[in-house]
C-alpha positions as CSV (number, residue, x, y, z in Angstrom):
1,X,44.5,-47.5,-43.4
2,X,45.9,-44.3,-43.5
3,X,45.6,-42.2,-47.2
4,X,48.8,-42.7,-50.0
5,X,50.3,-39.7,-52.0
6,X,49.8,-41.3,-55.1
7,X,53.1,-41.0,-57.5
8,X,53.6,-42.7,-60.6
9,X,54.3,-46.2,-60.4
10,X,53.0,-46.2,-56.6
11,X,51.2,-50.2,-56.3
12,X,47.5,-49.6,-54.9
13,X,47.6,-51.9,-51.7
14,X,44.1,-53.5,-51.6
15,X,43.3,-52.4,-47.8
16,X,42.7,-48.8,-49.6
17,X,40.1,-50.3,-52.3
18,X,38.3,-52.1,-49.6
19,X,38.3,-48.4,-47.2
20,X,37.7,-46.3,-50.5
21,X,34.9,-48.5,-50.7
22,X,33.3,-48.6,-47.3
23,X,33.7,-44.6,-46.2
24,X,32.7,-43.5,-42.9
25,X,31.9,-40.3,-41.3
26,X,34.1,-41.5,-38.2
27,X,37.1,-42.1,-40.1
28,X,39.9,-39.4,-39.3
29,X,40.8,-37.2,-41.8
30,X,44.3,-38.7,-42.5
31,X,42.3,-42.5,-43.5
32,X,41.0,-43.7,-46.6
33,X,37.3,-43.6,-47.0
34,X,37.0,-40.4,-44.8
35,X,33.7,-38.3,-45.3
36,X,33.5,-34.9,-44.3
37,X,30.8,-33.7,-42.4
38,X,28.2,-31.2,-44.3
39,X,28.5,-27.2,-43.4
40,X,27.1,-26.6,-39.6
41,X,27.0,-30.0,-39.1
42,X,26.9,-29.0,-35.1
43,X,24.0,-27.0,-35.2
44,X,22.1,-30.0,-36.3
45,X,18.7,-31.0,-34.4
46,X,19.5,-34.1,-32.7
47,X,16.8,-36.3,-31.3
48,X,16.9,-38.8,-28.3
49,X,14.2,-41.7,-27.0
50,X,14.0,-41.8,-22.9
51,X,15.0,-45.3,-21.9
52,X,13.4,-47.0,-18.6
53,X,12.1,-43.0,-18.1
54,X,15.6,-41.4,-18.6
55,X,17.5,-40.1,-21.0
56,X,21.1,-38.8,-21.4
57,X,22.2,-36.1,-23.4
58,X,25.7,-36.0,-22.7
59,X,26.5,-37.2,-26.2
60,X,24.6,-34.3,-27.7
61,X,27.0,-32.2,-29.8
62,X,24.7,-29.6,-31.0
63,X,22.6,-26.6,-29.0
64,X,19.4,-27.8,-29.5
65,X,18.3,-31.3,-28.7
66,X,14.6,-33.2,-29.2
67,X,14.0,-35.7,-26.5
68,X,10.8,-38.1,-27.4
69,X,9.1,-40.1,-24.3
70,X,7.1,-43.2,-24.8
71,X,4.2,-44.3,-22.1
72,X,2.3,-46.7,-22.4
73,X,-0.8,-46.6,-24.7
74,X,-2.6,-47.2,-21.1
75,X,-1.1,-45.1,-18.6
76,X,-2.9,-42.5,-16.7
77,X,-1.1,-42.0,-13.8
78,X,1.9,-39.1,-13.0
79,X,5.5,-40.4,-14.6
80,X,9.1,-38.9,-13.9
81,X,11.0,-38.3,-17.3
82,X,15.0,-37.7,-16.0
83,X,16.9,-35.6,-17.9
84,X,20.7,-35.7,-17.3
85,X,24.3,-34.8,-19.4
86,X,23.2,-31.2,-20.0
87,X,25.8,-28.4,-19.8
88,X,29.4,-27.6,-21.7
89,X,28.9,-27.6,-25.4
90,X,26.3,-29.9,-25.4
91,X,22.2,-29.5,-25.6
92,X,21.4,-26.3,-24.0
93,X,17.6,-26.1,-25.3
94,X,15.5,-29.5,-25.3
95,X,11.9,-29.9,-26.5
96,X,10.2,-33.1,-24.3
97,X,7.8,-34.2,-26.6
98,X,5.6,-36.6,-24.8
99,X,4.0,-39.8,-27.0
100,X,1.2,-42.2,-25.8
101,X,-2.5,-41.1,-23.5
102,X,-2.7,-37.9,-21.5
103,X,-0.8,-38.6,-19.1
104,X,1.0,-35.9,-16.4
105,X,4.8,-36.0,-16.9
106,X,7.4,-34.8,-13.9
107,X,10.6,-33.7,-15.7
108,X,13.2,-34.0,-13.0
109,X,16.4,-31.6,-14.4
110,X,19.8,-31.2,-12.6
111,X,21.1,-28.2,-10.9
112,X,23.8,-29.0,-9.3
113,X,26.2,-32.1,-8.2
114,X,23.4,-32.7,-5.4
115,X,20.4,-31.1,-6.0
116,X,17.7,-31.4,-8.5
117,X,14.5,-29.1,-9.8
118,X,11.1,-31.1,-11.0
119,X,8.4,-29.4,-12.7
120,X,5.1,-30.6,-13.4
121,X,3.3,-30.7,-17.0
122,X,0.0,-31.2,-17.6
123,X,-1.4,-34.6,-19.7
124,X,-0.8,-34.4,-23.8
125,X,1.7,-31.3,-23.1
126,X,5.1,-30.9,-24.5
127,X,7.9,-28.8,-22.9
128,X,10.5,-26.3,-24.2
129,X,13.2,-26.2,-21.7
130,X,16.3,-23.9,-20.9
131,X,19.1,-22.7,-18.6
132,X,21.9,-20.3,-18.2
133,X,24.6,-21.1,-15.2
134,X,24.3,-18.9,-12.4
135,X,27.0,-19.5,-10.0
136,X,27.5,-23.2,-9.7
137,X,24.2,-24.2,-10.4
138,X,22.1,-24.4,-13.6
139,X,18.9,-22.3,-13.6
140,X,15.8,-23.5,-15.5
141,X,13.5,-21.7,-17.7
142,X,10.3,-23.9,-19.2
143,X,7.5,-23.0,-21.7
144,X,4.7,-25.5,-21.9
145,X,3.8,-26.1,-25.1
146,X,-0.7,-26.9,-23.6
147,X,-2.6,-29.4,-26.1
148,X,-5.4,-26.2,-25.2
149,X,-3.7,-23.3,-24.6
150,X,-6.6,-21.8,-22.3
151,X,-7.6,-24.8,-20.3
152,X,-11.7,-24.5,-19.6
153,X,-14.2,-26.0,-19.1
154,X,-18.4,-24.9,-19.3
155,X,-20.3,-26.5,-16.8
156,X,-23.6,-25.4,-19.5
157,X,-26.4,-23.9,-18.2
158,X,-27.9,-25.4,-14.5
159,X,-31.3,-24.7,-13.2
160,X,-32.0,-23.8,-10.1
161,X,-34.4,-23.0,-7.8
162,X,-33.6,-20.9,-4.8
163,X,-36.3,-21.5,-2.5
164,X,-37.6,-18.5,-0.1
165,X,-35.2,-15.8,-2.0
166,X,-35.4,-12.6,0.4
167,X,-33.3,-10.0,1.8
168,X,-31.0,-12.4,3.0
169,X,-28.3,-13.9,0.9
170,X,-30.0,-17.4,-0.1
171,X,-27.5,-20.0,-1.0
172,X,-28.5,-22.3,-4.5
173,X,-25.4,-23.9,-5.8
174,X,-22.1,-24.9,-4.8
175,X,-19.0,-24.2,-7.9
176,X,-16.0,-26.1,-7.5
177,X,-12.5,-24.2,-8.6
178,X,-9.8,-26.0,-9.6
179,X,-6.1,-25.3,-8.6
180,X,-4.9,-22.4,-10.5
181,X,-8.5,-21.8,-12.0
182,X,-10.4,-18.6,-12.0
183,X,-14.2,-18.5,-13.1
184,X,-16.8,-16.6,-14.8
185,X,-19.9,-17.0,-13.6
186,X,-23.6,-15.9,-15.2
187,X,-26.6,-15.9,-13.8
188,X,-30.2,-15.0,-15.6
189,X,-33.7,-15.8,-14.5
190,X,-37.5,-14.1,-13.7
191,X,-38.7,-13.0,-10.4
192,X,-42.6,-13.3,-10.2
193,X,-45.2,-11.6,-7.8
194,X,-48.8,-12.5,-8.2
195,X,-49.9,-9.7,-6.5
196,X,-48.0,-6.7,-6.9
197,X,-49.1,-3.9,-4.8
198,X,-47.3,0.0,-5.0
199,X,-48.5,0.6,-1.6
200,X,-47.2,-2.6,0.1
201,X,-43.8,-4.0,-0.3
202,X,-44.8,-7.5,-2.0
203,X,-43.1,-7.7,-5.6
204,X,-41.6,-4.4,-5.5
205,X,-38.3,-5.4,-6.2
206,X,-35.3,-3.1,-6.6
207,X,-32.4,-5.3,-7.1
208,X,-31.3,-8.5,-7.6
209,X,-27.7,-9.0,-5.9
210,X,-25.6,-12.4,-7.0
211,X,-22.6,-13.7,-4.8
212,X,-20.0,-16.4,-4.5
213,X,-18.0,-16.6,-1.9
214,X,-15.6,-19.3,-0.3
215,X,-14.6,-20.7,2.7
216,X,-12.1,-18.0,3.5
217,X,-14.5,-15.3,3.0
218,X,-13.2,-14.3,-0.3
219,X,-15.9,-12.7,-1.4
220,X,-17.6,-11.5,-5.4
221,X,-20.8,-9.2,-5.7
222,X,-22.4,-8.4,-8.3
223,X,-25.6,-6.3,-8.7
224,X,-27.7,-7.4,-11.8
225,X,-29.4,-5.5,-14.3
226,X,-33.4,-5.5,-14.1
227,X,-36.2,-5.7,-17.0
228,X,-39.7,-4.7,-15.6
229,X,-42.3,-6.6,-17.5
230,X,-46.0,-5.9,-16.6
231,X,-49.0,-8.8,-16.5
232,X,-49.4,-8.5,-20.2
233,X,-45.8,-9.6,-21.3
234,X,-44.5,-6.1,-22.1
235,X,-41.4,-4.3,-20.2
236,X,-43.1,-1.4,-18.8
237,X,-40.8,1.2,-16.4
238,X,-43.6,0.5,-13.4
239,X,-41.7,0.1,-10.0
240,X,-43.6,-3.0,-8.9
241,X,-44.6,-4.6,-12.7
242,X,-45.5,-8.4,-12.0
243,X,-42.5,-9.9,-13.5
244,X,-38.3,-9.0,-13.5
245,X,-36.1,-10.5,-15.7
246,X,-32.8,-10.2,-14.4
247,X,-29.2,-11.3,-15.8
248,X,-25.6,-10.5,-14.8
249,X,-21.9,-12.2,-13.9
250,X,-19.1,-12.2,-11.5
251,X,-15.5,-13.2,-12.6
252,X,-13.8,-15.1,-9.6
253,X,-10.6,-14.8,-9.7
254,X,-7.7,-17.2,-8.5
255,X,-6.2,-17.1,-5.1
256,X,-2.7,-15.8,-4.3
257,X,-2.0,-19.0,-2.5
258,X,-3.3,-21.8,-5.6
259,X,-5.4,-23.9,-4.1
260,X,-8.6,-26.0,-4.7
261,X,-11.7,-24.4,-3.3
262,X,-15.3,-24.8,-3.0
263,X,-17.6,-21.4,-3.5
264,X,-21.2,-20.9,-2.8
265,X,-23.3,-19.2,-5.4
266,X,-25.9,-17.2,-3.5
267,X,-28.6,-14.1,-4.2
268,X,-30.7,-12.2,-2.9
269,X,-33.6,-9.5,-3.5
270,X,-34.6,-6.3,-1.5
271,X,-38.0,-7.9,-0.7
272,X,-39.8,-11.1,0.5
273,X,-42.2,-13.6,-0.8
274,X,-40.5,-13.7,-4.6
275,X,-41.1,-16.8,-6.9
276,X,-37.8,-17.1,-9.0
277,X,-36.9,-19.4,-11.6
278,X,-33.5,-19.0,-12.6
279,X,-30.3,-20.8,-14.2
280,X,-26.7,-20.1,-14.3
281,X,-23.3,-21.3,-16.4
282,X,-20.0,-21.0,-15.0
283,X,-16.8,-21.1,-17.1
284,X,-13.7,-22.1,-15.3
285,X,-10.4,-21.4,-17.0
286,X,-6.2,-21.6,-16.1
287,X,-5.4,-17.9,-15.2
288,X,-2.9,-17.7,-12.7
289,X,-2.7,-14.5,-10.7
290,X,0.0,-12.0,-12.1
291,X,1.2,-10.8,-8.3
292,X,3.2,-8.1,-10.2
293,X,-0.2,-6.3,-10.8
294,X,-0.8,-6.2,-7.2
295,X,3.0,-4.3,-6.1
């Protein structure tokens, strides 16, 4: 019922008791029982659930929109979220917040009348996601919002035991990389000679080289530092003491090309017939390579 200009003696018709009494936000402006909407009412955050993996946002009426996904409490495998009605003056920044396990999430995200871009989170992440129209197309710009920002993990200390370590690269461990991953890798240990001679070349050890390298040849060094210790326990600056304590690292870093890979640890003295106990600890962490640097 549309609103009276009340004069005196004008009869209130009931319909306007029962609308003053039930007001609405979607009334027009011109009925009874209209409410106005509060100050910057379309800069609101508005928040949408995905249904059966999709959601539509066409019905957004503010800039910023906050799209929640459900998975089940049991899922581990990949799901698509679809994301359509973006564009005009509707959401132009969403937040996917994903609810449920750690699960991977595809967002798939329109581009065009035809063609469609899918990025890839990882499990537990949320995504802040963009565009601006560049021709007729809609071009996508995504912050991951990482349950651990630096994704690593320590394999803890490993002992090892390289065998007949010579002048020859002797292999004692194989690291696995993941996609995207670069590593740090530590090695310490002693190298022992029972008979250490400064005539002869038994136990007169120089240098202790470390090296990972991979199945394309991409190749670390890294030349490690050397305590001398002599038969009593002490470091002494002798040239062929009994024992060598030796540490240092190599930092693999990611390939070009992200890939999975597998890389040999190896080391190697400057002489023969070395005992050597040793260990090492490899941390592997997301760091993709910032091709920029290498213009």
């Amino acid at each position: 019922m549309n609103k009276i200009n009340f004069k005196t003696g004008t009869i209130i018709p009931p319909e306007l008791m029962n609308a003053l009494q039930n007001p609405s936000f979607t009334n027009d402006e011109e009925e009874a029982g209209h409410l106005p909407l509060p100050p910057n009412y379309g800069k609101k955050v508005q928040v949408f659930n995905t249904e059966n993996r999709a959601v539509d946002l066409s019905t957004a009426s503010s800039g910023f929109a906050v799209v929640i996904h459900h998975s089940s409490s049991l899922s581990g495998e990949p799901e698509t979220v679809t994301i359509d009605g973006v564009g005009g003056t509707g959401a132009n920044t969403i937040l996917l917040v994903t609810r449920g396990t750690d699960y991977p999430v595809i967002v798939s995200l329109p581009q065009n009348s035809v063609s469609r871009k899918e990025i890839s989170i990882k499990g537990g992440s949320s995504v802040l996601l963009t565009f601006f129209s560049y021709g007729a197309a809609y071009v996508w710009k995504y912050y991951e919002l990482e349950t651990n920002p630096v994704a690593m993990t320590d394999t803890g200390w490993k002992s090892f035991t390289p065998g007949g370590v010579s002048t020859d690269f002797v292999k004692f461990a194989t690291l696995k990389v993941p996609k995207d991953y670069s590593a740090i890798v530590m090695v310490k240990g002693t190298g022992h000679s029972e008979y250490p001679v400064t005539s002869g070349s038994t136990g007169i050890v120089k240098e202790y080289t470390f090296k990972a390298i991979d199945a394309n040849n991409n190749e670390e060094n890294c030349e490690m530092s050397i305590l001398k210790v002599n038969e009593y326990g002490r470091q002494t600056q002798d040239y062929d003491a009994r024992d060598d304590r030796f540490s240092g690292y190599l930092v693999i870093p990611p390939l070009s090309t992200p890939a999975q890979r597998s890389v040999d640890l190896k080391l190697k003295t400057n002489q023969e017939a070395i005992t050597i106990a040793a260990s090492f600890r490899a941390l592997l962490y997301k760091a993709n390579l910032d091709t920029t640097l290498l213009a």
